[in-house]
C-alpha positions, 0 to 999 in steps of 0.5 A: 478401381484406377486408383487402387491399381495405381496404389498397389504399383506403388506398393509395389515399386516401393518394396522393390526399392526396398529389396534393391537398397537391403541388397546393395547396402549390406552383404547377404548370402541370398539369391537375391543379395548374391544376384545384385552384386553379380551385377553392380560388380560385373557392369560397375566395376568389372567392365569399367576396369577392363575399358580402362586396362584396353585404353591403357593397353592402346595406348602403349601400342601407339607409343611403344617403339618397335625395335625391327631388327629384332624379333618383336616381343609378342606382347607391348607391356611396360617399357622397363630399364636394365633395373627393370623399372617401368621408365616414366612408369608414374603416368599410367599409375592414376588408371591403374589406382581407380582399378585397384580401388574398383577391385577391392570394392568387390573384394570387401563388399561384393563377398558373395558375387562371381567376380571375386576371382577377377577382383584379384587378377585386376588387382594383379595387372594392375600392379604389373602395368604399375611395374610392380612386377612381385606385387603382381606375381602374388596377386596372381598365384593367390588367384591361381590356387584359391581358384583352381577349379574355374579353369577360365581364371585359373589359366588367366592367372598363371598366363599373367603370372608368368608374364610378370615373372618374364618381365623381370627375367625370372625365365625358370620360374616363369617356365615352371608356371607355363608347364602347369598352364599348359596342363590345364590348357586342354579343358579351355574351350576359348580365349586360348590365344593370350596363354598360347602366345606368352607360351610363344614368346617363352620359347623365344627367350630360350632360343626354341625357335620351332616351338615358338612358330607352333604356338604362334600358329596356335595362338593366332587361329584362336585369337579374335584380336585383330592387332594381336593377330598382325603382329603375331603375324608379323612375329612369325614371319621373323621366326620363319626367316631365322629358321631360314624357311623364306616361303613361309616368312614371305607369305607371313611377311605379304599377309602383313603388308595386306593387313591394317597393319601400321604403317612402321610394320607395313614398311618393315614387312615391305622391306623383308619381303623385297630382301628375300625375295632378292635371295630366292631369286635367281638374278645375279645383278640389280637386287638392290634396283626394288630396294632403290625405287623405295627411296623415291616414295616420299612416304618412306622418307624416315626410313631411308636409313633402313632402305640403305641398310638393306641394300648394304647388306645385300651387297654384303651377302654377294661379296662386295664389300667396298659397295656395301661400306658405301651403303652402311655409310649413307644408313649411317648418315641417314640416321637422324632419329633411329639411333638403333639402326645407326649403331648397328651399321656402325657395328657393320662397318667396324666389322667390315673393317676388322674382318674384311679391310684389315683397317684396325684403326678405322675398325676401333673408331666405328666400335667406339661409335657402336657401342655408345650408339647402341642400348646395352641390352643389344644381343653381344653387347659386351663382346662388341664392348671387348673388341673395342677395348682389344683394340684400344691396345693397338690404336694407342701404339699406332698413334705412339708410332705416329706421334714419334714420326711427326716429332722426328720429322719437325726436328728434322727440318731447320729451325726457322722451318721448324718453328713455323711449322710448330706454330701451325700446328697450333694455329686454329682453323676458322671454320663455320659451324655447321646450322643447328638441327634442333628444329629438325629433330623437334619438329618432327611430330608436328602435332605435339604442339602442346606436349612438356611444354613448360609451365604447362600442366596436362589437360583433360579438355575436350579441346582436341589439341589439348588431349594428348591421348586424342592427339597421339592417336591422330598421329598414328592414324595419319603415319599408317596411312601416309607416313611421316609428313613434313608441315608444309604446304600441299603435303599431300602432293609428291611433284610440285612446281619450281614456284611451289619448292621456292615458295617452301625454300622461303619459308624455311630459311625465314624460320630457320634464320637464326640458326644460320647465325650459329657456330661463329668461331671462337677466339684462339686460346693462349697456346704458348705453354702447348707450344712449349711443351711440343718443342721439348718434346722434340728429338734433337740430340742423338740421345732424344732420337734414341730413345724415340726410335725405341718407343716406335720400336717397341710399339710396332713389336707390341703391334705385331705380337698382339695381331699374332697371339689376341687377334689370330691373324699372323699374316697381319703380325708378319706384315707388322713384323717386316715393317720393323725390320726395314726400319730398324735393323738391329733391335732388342727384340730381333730375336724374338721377331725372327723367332715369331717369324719363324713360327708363322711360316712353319706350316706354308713357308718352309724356306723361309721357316728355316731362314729365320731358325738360322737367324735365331740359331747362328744370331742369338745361340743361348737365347731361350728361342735357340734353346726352345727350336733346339728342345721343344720341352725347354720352356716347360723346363725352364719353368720348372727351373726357375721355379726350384732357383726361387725357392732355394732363394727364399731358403737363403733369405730366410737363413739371412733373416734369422741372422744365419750369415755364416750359412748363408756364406755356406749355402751360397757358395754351394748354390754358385758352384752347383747352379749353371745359369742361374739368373739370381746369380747377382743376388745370391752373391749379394747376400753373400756379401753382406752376410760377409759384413756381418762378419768380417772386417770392411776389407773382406766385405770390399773384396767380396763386393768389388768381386761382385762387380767384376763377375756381374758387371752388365747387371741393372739391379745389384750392381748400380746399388753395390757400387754406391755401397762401395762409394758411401764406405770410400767415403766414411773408410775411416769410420768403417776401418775402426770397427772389428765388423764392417756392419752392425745392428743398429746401435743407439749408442753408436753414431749412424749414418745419415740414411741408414737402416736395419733389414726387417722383414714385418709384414708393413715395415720395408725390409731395407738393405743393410748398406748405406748408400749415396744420395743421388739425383734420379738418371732417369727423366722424371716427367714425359714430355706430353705426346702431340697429337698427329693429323688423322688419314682423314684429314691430313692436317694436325690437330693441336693437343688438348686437355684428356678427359676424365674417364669415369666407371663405376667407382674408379676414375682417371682424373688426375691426383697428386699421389700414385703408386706402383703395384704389383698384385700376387695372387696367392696370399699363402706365399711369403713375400720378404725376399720379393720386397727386398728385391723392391728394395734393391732396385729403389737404392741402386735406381732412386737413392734419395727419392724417399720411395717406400714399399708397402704390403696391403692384403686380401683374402686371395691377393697380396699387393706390393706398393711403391709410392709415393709419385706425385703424378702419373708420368712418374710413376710410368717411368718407374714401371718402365724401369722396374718392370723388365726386371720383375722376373729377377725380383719377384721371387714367386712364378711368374704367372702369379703376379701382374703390375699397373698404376694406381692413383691415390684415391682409386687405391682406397677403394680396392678393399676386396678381390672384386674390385681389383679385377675391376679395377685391372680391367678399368686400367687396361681400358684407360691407361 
């Protein structure tokens, strides 16, 4: 009988093995083949999958930085770049690899189970913690759709599904999803808390500050999630504090702080807390003192910086401003890891110093320090970048100003002085570098003793100190509890003994010996081309002094307006303005100082408004700021004036093209005698002239030009270039006098002048002048000499002048080349532009006869770019533009409006190709030069 039992159990056993393997080595739609792959998928694969997803998921928690400054997103997903890559994204793809294997073994061999629906979700958050964010937006609208009536995986798919989308800023499609989740969300009974808070953190995107505090109420009341249920905690309290509602965000801001929470967050809590309640309470002094006794625990000794910053701005909400620099400067000095929290006390000085100090100068340095500090994701980042660039343009003229004063003052000392003081100047000063810090920023985590380093690969051993993962959650275990610890003996005590401290001194300084070493002083370097430089750079004839003078003048004018019209601050422009004055008298640009003047103190001066009308008025009668006090609707005339002057010009040019020179005789002499003021006066004339060439003999066209001269003689454009018109035919009168027509269509049976050259008016060929002219040497100074650079307020001692480094931005750079040109861009490709380039042409003969300058068209679409070249470096071509600039309004013949100049090199001019890139090219070029 026993052994009969025992046969039939074995029977029975085995039939059951049977059963188990048929039902596991092939797929069959029958309770029992449906029930064994309910279980081998859900405990083999499903639950697997999900112990790896929370490992990686903690994992991100213990390593992700909180930026606390900001509201903290509501989950911690993959940290992305502005491309929206997961950055060092390879480490987590292993994991995610195993779970998308586990998730197609259910979709291929598991068909007939439950768990098809999670297959594809695992498969989705698979790809989004990979940073495959489509991937995994597909992934999850499949599971969405085909599963639409189990509400569990329908929800959970769209939540993920617009988490991705989120991730890569897709806000209106991902909004779109929400709206239909938030449909379905009614008939969830559980596990509500996710998709309420991704609807949270939605509403934060689109700044719905109120709805997102409702949701996260929600989310946090359904969540079992403990660290979910703090850190939305913590979320909320910020939002409170935005809505100004303090109650509520200390409440939020105290449940923190009695949670588990981490340590950083603890802290954060801790600080907000003390900072509102310093503003809800009634005390008008010593705010900052709870603040302050932070400091003296050790425990918060990485975020001393944080503390400073709270106290800065809790002087700054009261109004004192210099207590609150003081602060921002020791957060700053402080920051040795944060560089968030650096580059925003930065960005609190620059604007301190903007708005509070007027101290411009200071205000540049601390945005520079700002914006190479901070992410480029910080909220306003570009207008924190255009401030800076906006006082770019000012820092450049105060150092013109500075640099022009210190030349002038060493010229002014007697030579023997002079030179000494020269060589000081370039004299290094020896000084100790400051001890290395790199033991200090390394060893800052102790614990990663094993962490990247070289020729070591990672290690899966159980050895404590060789699993990272185990490591860094020691570490974090140990900062929620006691902060960050410096390695040193007794740790854990807060006051020690003098023979403990010298104990400590000791060891330091003996592991950090060979830092003390570092930063000896280098060797000076030959200096004597530097020295060279600066002292031809000094003024010491009358000349020189002039012309120093007006750089410091015109760099106070462009000072003055650029407060007045940029920054809107007149009482800042009239400050500058004044300072003008007093050095410099008498000016050229006294009209337009005493018209601005004017101006500002319109509406709170009115004596001193109508000073300067009178000055305008009495000082400067047929100046356009007399004539615009006298007709406020002047200026509108004026344009409208110049405007008709241009076109009646490009009609006359035109006839003069056509070889009409008897119209053009005619047609002048009607505009002469019917314009008044008519600023191409020159101009016209100078057409009339020639077309009297054209057809007259050379001593007709020598009346005509002579008369020219005569009329015009303070003229900077025609009237150089025809008196060496008049010095060429002088000096080749006999060959002239021979001719019935003093000029010709070129002739190859003719002998030609040396450097002469038929007008055409070809689109890339240079319409020239018709007159020959004299070569001569170039009267204006080709090369700069190099601007020193002055001492700094800081420092009071100068410093020597060195190489400028090459800037570089997207595909424009500064480095130096041997071709540049000057550009002037139109933005209009319908107007015609001959009689522009003529003008060109004009100035050319009469300021650079002999330079072999040339001018060229290249087009776009929308633009049109006049180029002048080539110079062979950049010096050159800046005095060109100093040249030619001032009197653009004369040769361009379009409105003024239209067209802007700058400087290009070579190889920067290649790479303009479209309207894009000249716009960022114009850009690149106001930063830079």
């Amino acid at each position: 009988m026993k052994n009969y039992a025992i046969h039939g159990l074995k029977v029975i056993l085995f039939s059951l093995c049977l059963s188990i393997i048929s039902s596991c080595g092939a797929q069959k739609d029958t309770a029992t083949g449906r029930g064994m792959q309910n279980l081998t998928a859900r405990y083999n694969y499903i639950y697997n999958s999900n112990v790896i997803l929370d490992s990686h998921q903690q994992e991100l928690t213990e390593t992700y930085a909180d930026n606390y400054e900001q509201v903290l997103p509501v989950y911690i997903g993959p940290e992305v770049d502005e491309t929206f890559m997961v950055k060092g994204g390879s480490g987590a793809d292993k994991a995610m690899d195993d779970i998308i294997k586990k998730a197609q073994v259910i979709i291929l061999e598991k068909s007939y189970s439950n768990y098809l629906d999670d297959a594809y979700i695992l498969l989705g958050k698979a790809q989004f913690f990979k940073g495959n964010y489509f991937n995994a937006a597909e992934y999850f609208d499949y599971a969405a759709k085909t599963y639409r009536k189990n509400t569990r995986s329908f929800i959970e798919a769209l939540n993920w599904k617009a988490r991705s989308l989120m991730q890569v800023r897709r806000l209106t499609e991902a909004n779109l999803v929400l709206d239909t989740m938030v449909y379905a969300l009614t008939d969830l009974k559980k596990n509500s808390a996710e998709p309420l808070a991704t609807l949270a953190q939605m509403c934060i995107y689109q700044q719905k500050m109120p709805e997102a505090i409702s949701f996260l109420k929600d989310a946090i009341k359904a969540s079992n999630n403990s660290q979910h249920k703090i850190r939305w905690t913590y979320i909320l309290a910020q939002l409170s504090e935005q809505q100004k509602n303090y109650p509520e965000a200390m409440l939020n801001y105290r449940r923190v702080q009695k949670s588990s929470a981490p340590f950083e967050m603890y802290f954060n809590a801790n600080l907000s807390r003390i900072k509102l309640n310093a503003l809800l309470s009634n005390k008008t002094i010593n705010k900052q003192d709870e603040l302050l006794r932070l400091l003296k625990d050790d425990k918060n000794e990485d975020y001393t910086d944080q503390i400073y910053y709270q106290i800065a701005e809790s002087f700054l909400a009261d109004g004192a401003y210099d207590e609150a620099k003081k602060y921002y400067l020791l957060s700053v000095q402080k920051s040795t890891k944060n560089q968030y929290q650096k580059g925003i006390s930065y960005l609190k000085l620059a604007d301190l110093d903007l708005k509070q100090f007027r101290n411009y100068l200071n205000a540049k340095l601390y945005y520079d320090s700002a914006v190479n500090t901070l992410p480029k994701h910080y909220p306003g980042y570009d207008a924190i970048v255009k401030k800076n660039q906006n006082l770019e343009y000012l820092t450049k003229r105060y150092q013109i100003i500075a640099d022009e004063d210190t030349l002038q003052t060493i010229a002014r000392l007697p030579e023997q002085q002079r030179q000494a003081k020269i060589q000081a100047i370039f004299t290094p000063v020896e000084k100790s570098a400051p001890a290395t810090e790199a033991a200090a920023t390394s060893g800052s985590n102790p614990l990663r003793l094993n962490e990247n380093t070289p020729g070591r690969g990672q290690s899966s051993s159980t050895f404590y100190f060789s699993n990272a993962a185990a490591i860094s959650k020691g570490f974090s275990d140990f900062k929620k509890k006691w902060g960050n610890r410096k390695l040193e003996n007794n740790w854990r005590q807060s006051i020690r003994s003098s023979a403990q401290t010298i104990t400590q001194d000791i060891a330091n300084n003996t592991s950090n010996g060979a830092a003390s070493n570092a930063g000896q002083p280098e060797p000076a370097a030959d200096r004597t081309a530097d020295i060279k430089a600066y002292t031809d750079a000094l003024p010491l004839t009358p000349e020189l002094l002039g012309r120093s003078n007006q750089k410091i003048v015109d760099a106070y004018y462009d000072i003055a307006s650029f407060y007045l019209q940029e920054l809107n601050d007149p009482a800042e422009a009239e400050a500058v303005y004044q300072i003008l004055l007093s050095r410099f008298p008498e000016n050229h640009h006294l009209a337009a100082v005493y018209y601005s003047l004017f101006l500002i103190n319109k509406n709170k001066d009115a004596a001193k408004s109508d000073d300067y009308k009178n000055r305008v008025l009495k000082g400067f009668p047929n100046s356009n700021y007399a004539k615009i006090i006298m007709d406020p609707s002047f200026s509108l005339k004026q344009t409208e004036r110049e405007t008709a002057i241009n076109k009646n010009y490009n009609e006359v040019f035109e006839q003069y093209q056509k070889k009409d020179f008897a119209g053009v005789i005619q047609q002048v002499n009607r505009t002469l005698i019917s314009a008044q003021e008519n600023y191409l006066a020159p101009q016209y004339a100078y057409l009339q002239a020639i077309s009297i060439g054209r057809t007259s003999h050379v001593d007709t066209l020598l009346t005509a030009f002579n008369s020219l001269i005569s009329v015009y003689p303070d003229d900077q454009l025609i009237t150089p270039l025809v008196k060496d018109h008049i010095a060429y035919i002088n000096a080749h009168l006999t060959d002239f006098q021979k001719r019935k027509i003093a000029l010709l269509d070129f002739d190859p049976n003719e002998p030609p002048f040396s450097i002469y050259q038929p007008p055409v008016a070809a689109n890339n060929q240079l319409p020239d002048d018709a007159m020959p002219v004299a070569p001569k040497a170039d009267p204006v100074a080709a090369i700069t000499p190099p601007s020193p650079t002055v001492p700094k307020p800081e420092t009071g001692k100068p410093v020597a002048i060195t190489p400028v480094p090459v800037k570089t931005e997207g595909i424009f750079s500064t480095a130096v080349s041997a071709v540049y040109y000057y550009v002037v861009d139109v933005a209009d490709a319908t107007l015609t532009l001959s009689s522009s380039r003529f003008g060109i042409g004009q100035f050319n003969r009469g300021k650079y006869a002999g330079q072999n300058l040339k001018h060229q068209l290249k087009e776009f679409d929308n633009d049109q770019l006049i180029y002048v070249g080539n110079f062979s470096n950049f010096e050159d071509a800046k005095t060109y533009a100093d040249g030619i600039t001032p009197q653009l309004k004369q040769i361009m013949k379009v409105q003024a409006d239209l067209y802007t100049s700058f400087i290009i090199s070579k190889e920067n001019f290649d790479k303009l190709t479209s309207k894009d890139l000249l716009n960022k090219y114009l850009e690149f070029y106001k930063n830079n030069y």
